[in-house]
KOLZA-41906 format. One record per residue (C-alpha): residue number from 1; residue in three letters; x, y, z. Coordinates in pm, 1 decimal. Last residue first. Layout:
<rs>
+------+---------+----------+----------+----------+
! voti ! koldren !       c1 !       c2 !       c3 !
+------+---------+----------+----------+----------+
!  NUM !     ALA !        X !        Y !        Z !
...
+------+---------+----------+----------+----------+
</rs>
This chain:
<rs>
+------+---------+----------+----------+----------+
! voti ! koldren !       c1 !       c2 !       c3 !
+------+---------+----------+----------+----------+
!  179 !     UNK !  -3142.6 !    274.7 !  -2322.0 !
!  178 !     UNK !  -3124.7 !     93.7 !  -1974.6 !
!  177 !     UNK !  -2789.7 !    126.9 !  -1901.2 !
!  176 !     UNK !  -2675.8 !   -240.7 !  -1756.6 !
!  175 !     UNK !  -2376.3 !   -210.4 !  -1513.3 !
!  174 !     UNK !  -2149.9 !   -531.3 !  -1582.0 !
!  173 !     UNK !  -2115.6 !   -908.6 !  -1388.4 !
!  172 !     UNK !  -1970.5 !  -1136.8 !  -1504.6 !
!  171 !     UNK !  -1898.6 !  -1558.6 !  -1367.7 !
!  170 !     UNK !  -2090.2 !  -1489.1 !  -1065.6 !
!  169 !     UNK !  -2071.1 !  -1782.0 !   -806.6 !
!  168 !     UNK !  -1792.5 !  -1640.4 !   -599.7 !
!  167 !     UNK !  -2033.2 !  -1344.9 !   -484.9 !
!  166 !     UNK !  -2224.4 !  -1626.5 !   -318.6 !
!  165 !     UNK !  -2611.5 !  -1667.1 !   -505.5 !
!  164 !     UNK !  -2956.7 !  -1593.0 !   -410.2 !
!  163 !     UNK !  -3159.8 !  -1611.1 !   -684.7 !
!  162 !     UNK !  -3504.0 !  -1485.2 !   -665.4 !
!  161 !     UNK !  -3750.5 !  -1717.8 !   -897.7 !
!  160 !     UNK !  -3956.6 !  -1580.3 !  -1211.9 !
!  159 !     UNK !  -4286.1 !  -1611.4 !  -1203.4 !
!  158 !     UNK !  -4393.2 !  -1244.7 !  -1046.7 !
!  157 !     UNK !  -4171.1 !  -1158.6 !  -1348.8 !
!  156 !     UNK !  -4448.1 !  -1273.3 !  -1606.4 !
!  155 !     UNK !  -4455.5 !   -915.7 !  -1775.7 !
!  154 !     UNK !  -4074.1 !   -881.5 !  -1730.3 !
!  153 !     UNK !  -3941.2 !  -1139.3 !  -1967.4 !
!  152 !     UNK !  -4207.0 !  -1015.0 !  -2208.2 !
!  151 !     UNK !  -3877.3 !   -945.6 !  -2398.5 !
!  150 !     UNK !  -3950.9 !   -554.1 !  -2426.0 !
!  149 !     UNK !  -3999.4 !   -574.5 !  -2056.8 !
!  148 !     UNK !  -3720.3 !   -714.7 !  -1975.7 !
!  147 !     UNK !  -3495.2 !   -469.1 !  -2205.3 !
!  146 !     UNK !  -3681.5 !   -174.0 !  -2098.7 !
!  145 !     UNK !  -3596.7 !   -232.2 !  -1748.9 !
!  144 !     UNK !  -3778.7 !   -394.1 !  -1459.0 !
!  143 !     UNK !  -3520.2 !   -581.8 !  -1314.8 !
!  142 !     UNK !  -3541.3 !   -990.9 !  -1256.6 !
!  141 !     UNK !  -3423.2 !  -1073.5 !   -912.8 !
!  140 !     UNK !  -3081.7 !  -1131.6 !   -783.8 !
!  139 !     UNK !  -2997.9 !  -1177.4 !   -342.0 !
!  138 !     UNK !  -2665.6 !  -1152.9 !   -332.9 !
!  137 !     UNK !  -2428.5 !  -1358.2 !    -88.1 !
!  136 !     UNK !  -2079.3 !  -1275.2 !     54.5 !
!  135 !     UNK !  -2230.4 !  -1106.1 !    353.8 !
!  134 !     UNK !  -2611.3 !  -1022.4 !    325.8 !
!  133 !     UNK !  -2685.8 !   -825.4 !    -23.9 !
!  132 !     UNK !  -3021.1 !   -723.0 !    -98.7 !
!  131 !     UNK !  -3232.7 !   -704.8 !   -382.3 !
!  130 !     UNK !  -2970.6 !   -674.3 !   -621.9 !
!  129 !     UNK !  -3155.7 !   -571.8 !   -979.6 !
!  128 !     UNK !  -3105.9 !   -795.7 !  -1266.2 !
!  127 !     UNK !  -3050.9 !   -830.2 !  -1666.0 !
!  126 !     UNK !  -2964.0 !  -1173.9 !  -1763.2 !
!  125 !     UNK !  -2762.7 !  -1483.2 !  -1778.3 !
!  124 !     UNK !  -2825.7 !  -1806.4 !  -1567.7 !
!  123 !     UNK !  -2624.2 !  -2113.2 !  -1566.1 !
!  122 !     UNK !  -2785.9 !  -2412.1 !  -1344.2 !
!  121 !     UNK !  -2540.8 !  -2530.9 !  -1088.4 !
!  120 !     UNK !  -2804.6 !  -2618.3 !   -818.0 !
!  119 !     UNK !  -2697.2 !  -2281.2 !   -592.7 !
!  118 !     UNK !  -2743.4 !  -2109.2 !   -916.9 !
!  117 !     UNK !  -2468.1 !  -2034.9 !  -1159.6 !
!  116 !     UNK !  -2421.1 !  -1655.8 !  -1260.7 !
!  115 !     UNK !  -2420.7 !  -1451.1 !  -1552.6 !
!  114 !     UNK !  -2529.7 !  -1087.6 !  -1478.0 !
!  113 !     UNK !  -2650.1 !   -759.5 !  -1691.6 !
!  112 !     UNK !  -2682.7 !   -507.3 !  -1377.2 !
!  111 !     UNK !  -2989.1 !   -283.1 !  -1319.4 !
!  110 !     UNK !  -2915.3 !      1.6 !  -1098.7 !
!  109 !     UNK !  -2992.2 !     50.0 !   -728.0 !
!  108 !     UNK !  -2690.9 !   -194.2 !   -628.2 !
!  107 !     UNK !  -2457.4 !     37.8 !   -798.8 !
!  106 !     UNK !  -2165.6 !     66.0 !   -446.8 !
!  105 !     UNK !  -2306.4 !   -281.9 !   -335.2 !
!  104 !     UNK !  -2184.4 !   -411.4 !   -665.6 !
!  103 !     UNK !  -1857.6 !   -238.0 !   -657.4 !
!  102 !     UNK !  -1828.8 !   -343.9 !   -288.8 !
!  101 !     UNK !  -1848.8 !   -717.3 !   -401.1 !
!  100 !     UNK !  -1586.1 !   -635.5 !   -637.0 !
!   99 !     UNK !  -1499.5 !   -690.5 !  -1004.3 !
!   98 !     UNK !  -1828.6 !   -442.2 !  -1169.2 !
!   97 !     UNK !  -1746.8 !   -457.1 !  -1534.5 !
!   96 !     UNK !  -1856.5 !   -140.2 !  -1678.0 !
!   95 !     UNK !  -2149.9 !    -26.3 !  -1866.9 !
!   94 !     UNK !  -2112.0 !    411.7 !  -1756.5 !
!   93 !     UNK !  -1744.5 !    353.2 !  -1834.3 !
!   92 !     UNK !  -1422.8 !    366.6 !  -1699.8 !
!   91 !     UNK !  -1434.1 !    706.5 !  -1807.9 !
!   90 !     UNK !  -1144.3 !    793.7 !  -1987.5 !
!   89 !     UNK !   -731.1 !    885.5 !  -1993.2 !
!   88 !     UNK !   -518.2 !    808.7 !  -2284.9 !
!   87 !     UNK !   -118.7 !    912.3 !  -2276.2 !
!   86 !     UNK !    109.5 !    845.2 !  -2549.6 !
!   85 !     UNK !    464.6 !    769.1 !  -2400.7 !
!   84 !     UNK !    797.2 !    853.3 !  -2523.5 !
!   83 !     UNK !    961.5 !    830.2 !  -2185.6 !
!   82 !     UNK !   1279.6 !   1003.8 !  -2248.1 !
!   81 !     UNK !   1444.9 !    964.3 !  -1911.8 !
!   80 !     UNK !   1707.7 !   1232.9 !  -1831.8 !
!   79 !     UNK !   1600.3 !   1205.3 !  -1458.3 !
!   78 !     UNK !   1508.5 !   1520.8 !  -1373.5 !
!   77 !     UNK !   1371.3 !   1638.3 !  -1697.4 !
!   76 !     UNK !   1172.6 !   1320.8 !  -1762.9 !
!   75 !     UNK !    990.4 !   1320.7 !  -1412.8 !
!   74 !     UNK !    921.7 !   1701.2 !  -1433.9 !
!   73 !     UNK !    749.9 !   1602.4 !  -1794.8 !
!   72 !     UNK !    588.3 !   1318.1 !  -1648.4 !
!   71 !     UNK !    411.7 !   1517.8 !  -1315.4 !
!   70 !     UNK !    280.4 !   1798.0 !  -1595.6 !
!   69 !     UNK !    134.7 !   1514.6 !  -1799.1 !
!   68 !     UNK !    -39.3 !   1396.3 !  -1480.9 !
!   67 !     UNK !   -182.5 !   1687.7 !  -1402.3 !
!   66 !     UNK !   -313.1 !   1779.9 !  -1743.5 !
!   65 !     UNK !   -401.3 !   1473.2 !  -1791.9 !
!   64 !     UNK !   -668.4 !   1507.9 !  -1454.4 !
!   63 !     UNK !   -777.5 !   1849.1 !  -1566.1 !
!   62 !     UNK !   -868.9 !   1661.2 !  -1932.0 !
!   61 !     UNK !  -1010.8 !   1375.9 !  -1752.6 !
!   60 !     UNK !  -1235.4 !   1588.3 !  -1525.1 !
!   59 !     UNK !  -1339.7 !   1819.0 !  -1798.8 !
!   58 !     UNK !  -1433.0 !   1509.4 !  -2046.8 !
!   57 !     UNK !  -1688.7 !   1365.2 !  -1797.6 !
!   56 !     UNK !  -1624.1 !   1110.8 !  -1503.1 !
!   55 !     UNK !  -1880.3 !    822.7 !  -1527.9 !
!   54 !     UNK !  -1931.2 !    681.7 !  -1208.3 !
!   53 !     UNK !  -2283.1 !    579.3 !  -1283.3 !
!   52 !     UNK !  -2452.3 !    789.3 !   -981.8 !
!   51 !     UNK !  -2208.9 !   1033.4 !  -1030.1 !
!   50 !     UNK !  -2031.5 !   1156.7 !   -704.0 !
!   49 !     UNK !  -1757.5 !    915.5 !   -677.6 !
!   48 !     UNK !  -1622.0 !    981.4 !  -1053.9 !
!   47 !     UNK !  -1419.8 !    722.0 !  -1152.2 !
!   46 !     UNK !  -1149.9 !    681.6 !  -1404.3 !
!   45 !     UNK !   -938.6 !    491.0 !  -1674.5 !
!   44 !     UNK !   -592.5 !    564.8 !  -1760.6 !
!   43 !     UNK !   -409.6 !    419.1 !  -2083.6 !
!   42 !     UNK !    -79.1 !    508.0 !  -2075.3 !
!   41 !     UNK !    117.7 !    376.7 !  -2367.5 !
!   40 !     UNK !    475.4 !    365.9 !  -2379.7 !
!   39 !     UNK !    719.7 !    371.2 !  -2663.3 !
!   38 !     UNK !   1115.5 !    225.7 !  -2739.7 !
!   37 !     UNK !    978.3 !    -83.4 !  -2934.6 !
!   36 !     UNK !    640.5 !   -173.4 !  -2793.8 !
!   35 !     UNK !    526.4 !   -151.0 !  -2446.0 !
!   34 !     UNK !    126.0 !   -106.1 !  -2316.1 !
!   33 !     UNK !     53.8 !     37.8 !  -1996.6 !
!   32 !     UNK !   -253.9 !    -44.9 !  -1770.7 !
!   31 !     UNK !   -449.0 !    146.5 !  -1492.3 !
!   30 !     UNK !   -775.2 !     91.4 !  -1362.3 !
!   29 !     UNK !  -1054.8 !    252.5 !  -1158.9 !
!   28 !     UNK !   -803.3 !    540.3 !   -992.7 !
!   27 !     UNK !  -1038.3 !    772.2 !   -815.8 !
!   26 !     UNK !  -1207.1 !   1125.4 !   -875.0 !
!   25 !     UNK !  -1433.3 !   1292.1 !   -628.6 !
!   24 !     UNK !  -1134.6 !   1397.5 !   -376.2 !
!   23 !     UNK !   -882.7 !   1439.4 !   -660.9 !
!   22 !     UNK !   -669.3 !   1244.8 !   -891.0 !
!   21 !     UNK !   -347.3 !   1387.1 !  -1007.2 !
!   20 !     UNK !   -111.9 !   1230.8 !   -663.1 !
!   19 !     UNK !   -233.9 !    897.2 !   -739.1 !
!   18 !     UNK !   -138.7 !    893.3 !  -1115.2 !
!   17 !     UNK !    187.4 !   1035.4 !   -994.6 !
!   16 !     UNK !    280.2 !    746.4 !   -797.5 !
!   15 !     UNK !    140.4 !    480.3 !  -1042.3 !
!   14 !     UNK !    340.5 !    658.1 !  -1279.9 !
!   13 !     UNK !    697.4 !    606.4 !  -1043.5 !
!   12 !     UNK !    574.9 !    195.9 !  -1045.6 !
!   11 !     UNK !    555.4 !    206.7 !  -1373.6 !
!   10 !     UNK !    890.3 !    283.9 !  -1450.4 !
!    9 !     UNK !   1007.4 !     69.7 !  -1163.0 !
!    8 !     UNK !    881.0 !   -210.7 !  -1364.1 !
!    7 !     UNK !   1018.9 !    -80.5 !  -1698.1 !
!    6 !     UNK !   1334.4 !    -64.8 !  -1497.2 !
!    5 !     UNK !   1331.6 !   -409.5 !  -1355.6 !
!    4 !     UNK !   1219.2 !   -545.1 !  -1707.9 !
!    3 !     UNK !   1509.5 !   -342.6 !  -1898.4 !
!    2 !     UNK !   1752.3 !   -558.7 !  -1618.7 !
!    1 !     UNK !   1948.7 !   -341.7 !  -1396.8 !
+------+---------+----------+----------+----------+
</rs>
């Protein structure tokens, strides 16, 4: 076999014992590994289903490693296989990219930073709450959040139009914490 056919098959056995680590309230948000000269890099990140941000806290990832590390080592003894890996497991973050249309539904109550053309191809960029969401289309209006305000953005808000755009239209999209 081919070192790419094994690192892929590599992977492929972590993605398996990723999966098996997480637990009811915790889910895979993304996974990617990082190669150089002989060592592996794990780098983990997670989502807590019950928190209204989906940040998982330091307990969760830490009982989470400690599964996975536990899968690994059993992996490596079995199979000879020195993995020499570093693993890093985190919060996907309380600011994250949202890449779904279920994501979005999922934090529609919380402001989201967007960039998005129009229906008339105009560019927008800014801080909005989903006012509904019907099919592929979201209906964006300005949010009332510290940011806004603190522009004056908000103040005149009553001025400012509703977009409704397709899901395709939205170039980023990213949870807004209003600090």
């Amino acid at each position: 076999m081919q070192s790419t056919e094994i690192t892929a098959l590599i992977e492929q056995k972590i993605n398996s014992f990723v999966v098996t680590a997480l637990t009811a309230d915790i889910r895979l948000y993304k996974i990617d590994f990082f190669h150089s000269k002989g060592n592996l890099k794990i780098h983990v990140l997670l989502d807590k289903l019950s928190d209204p941000y989906g940040s998982v806290n330091i307990s969760d990832c830490s009982t989470f490693a400690k599964k996975l590390r536990e899968s690994l080592e059993k992996y490596e003894l079995e199979t000879k296989i020195d993995l020499n890996y570093s693993l890093e497991v985190a919060s996907a973050g309380a600011e994250r990219v949202l890449t779904s249309l279920q994501e979005i539904s999922r934090f529609k109550s919380l402001p989201m930073n967007a960039t998005f053309s129009d229906p008339n191809g105009a560019k927008h960029n800014g801080i909005y709450a989903i006012e509904k969401i019907e099919g592929e289309n979201l209906t964006l209006m300005l949010a009332n959040c510290r940011e806004n305000r603190k522009s004056g953005a908000y103040k005149n808000s009553k001025k400012h139009p509703h977009y409704t755009v397709a899901f395709s239209a939205i170039q980023k999209i990213r949870l807004h914490i209003d600090y």
